[in-house]
C-alpha positions in Angstrom: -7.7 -3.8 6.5 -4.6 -1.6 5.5 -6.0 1.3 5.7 -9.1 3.6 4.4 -10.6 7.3 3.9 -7.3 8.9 4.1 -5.8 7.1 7.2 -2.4 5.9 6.1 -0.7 2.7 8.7 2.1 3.5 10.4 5.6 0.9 10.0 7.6 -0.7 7.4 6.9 -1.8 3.7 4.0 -3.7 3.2 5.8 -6.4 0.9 5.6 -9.4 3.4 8.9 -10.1 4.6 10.7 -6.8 4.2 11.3 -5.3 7.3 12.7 -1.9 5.6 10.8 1.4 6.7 8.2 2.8 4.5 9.5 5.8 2.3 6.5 5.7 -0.4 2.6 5.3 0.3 0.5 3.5 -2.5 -2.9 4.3 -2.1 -5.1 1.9 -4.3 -9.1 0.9 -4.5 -10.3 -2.2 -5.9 -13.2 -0.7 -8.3 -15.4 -3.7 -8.1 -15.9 -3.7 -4.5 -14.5 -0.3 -3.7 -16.4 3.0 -3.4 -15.0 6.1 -5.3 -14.3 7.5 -1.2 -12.8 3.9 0.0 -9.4 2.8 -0.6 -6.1 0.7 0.5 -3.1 1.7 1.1 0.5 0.1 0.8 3.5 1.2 2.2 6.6 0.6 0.1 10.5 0.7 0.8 12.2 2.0 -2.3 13.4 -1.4 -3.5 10.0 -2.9 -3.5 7.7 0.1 -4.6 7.5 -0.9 -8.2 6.9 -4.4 -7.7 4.1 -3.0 -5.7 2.3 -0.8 -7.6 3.1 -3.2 -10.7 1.1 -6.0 -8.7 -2.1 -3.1 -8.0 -1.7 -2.0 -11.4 -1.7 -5.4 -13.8 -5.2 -5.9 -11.9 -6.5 -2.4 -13.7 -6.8 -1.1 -9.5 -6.6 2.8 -9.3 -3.2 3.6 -8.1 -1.8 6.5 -6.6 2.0 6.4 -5.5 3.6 9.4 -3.4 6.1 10.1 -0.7 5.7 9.3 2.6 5.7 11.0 5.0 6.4 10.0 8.9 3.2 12.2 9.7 0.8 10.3 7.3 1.2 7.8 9.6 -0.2 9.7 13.0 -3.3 8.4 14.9 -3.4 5.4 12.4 -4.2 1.5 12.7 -1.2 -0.9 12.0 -1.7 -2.2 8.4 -2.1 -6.3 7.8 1.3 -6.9 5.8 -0.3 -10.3 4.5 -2.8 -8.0 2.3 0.5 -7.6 0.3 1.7 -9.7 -2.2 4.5 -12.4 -0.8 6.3 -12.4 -4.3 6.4 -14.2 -8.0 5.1 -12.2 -10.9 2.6 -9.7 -10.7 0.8 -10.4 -13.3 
């Protein structure tokens, strides 16, 4: 899991192979399986935060894109980088 209830993962951008630090946080929910309280969240370099909230988006996912911030990421769990997309279209 990448993160949930608030706790943001600490690193780089969640696109798999970008190594780049994190400068945004995408916090998204899957409304199917997803409570209103439980959500995701991405981090995103600048080059790959609208490919990644593009991806969450064509899927009709809640998304909710801000800066982040180094201290988001204190006292959290490492996020699973293959939860994000590897690349190709995002529709």
């Amino acid at each position: 899991m990448i993160g949930s209830l608030g706790a943001a993962p600490a690193g780089g951008c969640s696109r798999a192979g970008c190594h780049d630090p994190a400068t945004w946080r995408i916090d998204w929910r899957n409304p199917r399986i997803h409570t209103g309280e439980r959500f995701k969240t991405w981090l995103a370099c600048d080059e790959h935060v609208d490919y990644l909230r593009e991806f969450l988006a064509a899927r009709s996912f809640p998304v909710d894109v801000s800066p982040f911030e180094t201290t988001d990421a204190a006292g959290a769990e490492p996020h699973d980088r293959d939860d994000a997309p590897a690349g190709g279209d995002a529709a």
